[in-house]
N, C-alpha and C positions, 0 to 999 in steps of 0.2 A: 342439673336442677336449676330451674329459675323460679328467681323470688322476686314478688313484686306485691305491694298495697298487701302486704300479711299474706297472701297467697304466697303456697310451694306445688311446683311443679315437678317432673321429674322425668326427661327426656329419653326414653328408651333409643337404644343403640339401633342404627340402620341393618337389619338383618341382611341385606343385600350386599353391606361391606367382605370382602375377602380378609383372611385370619393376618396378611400382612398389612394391608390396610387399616387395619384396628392395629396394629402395633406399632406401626406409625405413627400414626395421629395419636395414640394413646401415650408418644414421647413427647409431642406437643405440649402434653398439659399433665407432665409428672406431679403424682399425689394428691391429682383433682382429677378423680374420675368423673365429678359431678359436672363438670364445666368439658370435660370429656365427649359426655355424655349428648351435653346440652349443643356443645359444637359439631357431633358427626350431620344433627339434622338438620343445621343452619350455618354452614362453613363464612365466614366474612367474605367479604368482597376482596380482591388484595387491593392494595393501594400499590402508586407508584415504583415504592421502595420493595415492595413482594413481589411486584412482578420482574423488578430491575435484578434481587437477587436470586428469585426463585431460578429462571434462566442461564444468570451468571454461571451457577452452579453444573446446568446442564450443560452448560460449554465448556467448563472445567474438565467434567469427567465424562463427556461425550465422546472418546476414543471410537472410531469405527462407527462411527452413525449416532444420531442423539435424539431418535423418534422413540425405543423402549425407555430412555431416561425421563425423556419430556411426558412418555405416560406415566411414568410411574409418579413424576412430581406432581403433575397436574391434578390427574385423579387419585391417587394412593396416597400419595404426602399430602397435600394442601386442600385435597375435594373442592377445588375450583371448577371442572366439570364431575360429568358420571361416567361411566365406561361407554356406555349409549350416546350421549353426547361427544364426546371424544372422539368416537368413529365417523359419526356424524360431520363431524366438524375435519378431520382429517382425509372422509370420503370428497369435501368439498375443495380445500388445499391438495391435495391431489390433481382433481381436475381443473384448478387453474395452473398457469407458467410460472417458471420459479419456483427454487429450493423449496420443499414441502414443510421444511421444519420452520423454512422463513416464513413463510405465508400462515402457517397454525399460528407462531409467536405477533405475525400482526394482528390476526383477526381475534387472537383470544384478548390481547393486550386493547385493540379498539372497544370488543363488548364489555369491556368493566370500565374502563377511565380516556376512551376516544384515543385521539391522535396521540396526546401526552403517553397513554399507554401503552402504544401499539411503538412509537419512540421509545421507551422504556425498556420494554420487553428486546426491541432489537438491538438495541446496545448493551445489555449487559449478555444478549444470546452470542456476540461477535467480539465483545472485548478482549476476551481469554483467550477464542483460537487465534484472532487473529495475533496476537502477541508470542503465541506458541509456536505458531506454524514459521513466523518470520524466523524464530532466535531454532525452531530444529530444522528450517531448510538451510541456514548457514555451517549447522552442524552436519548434515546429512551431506553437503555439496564438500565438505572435508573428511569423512569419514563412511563413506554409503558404501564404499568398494570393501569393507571389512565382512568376514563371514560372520563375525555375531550378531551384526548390523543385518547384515541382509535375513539372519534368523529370527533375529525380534520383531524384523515386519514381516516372516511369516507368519509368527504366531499372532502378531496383532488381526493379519488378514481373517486367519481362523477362528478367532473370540469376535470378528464384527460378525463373521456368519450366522454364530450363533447366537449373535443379539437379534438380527435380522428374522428368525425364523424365531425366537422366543417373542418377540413382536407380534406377528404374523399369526402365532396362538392367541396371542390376547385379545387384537383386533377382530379377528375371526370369533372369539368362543361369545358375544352377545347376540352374534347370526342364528343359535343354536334353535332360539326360537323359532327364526322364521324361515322357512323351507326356500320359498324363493331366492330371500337375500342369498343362503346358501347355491342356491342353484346360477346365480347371475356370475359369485364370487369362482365356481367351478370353470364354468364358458370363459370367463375372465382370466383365467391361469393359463387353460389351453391356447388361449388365443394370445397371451403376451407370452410365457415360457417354452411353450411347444410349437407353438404357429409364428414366433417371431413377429406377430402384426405389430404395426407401427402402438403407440400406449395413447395415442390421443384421437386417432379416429377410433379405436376399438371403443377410449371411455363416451367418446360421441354418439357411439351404437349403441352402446351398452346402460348408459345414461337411460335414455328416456322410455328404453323397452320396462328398464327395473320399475320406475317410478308410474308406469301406466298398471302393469301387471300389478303392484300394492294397492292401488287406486281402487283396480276392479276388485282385491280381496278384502278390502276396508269394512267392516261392517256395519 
């Protein structure tokens, strides 16, 4: 609800949010659903501080890859992007050099608050591990040759898989629309998991066939 000059409004829920999504954000603003309501259709900008901690976060509990955490905070927790924008924006980190999760974390940190937040966003994405990795590779270089050792980093290997591939649903299921994107994203598997091609000339092929063929189906 927003109220303003005796005027009330009343901001119906985004029907296009997923049932976690609204449960989420609906802890954001315990026992104001009005304010609830009002923030799924106009989320704040973050400031420095949200993007420094939103990150932190994701490098805390980013164990085995930190691309489904960083969508879940981005779009599910904070609706700083859409799901649509998020692939978007990750289809394009992808095809530049460098860590994908680095290059999301600069380019979302630059479109809200510039250099400061594209600064922001990468320090609080690297403060964690790298503080973690230093203090368990001294632990790992004393203790790696134990068999529960070497069994907890099976299991970790097993739980990134299937972050990796609960990802790869999510990012996939806004294609469902569009036959093409589906069809580029199919040529695209064969050609990096079956065909072995190199991932940088394939996305150079693959690139500008996709964006010419939406061009001609634009209406």
């Amino acid at each position: 609800m927003l109220i303003g000059q005796g005027t009330v409004r009343t901001v119906s829920l985004n029907p296009t949010l997923s049932r976690r999504e609204k449960e989420d954000r609906r802890r954001l603003f315990p026992g104001h659903p009005r304010r609830y309501s009002a923030a799924m259709e106009h989320p704040p900008d973050p400031t420095l501080t949200d993007l420094f901690r939103g990150f932190f976060g994701i490098g805390i509990v980013g164990f085995g890859g930190v691309l489904p955490w960083a969508r879940r905070m981005i779009v599910e927790q904070r609706g700083w992007l859409s799901a649509a924008e998020f692939l978007d924006l990750l289809a394009l980190c992808q095809f530049l050099p460098g860590p994908n999760i680095v290059n999301l974390t600069v380019a979302l940190g630059s479109r809200y608050r510039g250099v400061p937040g594209a600064l922001a966003g990468l320090a609080g994405l690297l403060a964690a591990p790298v503080a973690i990795v230093l203090t368990l590779g001294g632990l790992y270089e004393q203790y790696g040759g134990l068999p529960v050792v070497q069994h907890a980093f099976a299991g970790l290997a097993a739980a990134a898989s299937g972050l990796v591939v609960a990802l790869a649903c999510r990012i996939a299921w806004p294609l469902r629309a569009r036959p093409l994107g589906v069809a580029i994203a199919i040529v695209a598997f064969i050609a990096l998991a079956i065909g072995r091609l190199p991932m940088l000339p394939t996305m150079a092929a693959l690139a500008p066939i996709n964006i010419l063929l939406h061009r001609r189906n634009e209406p």
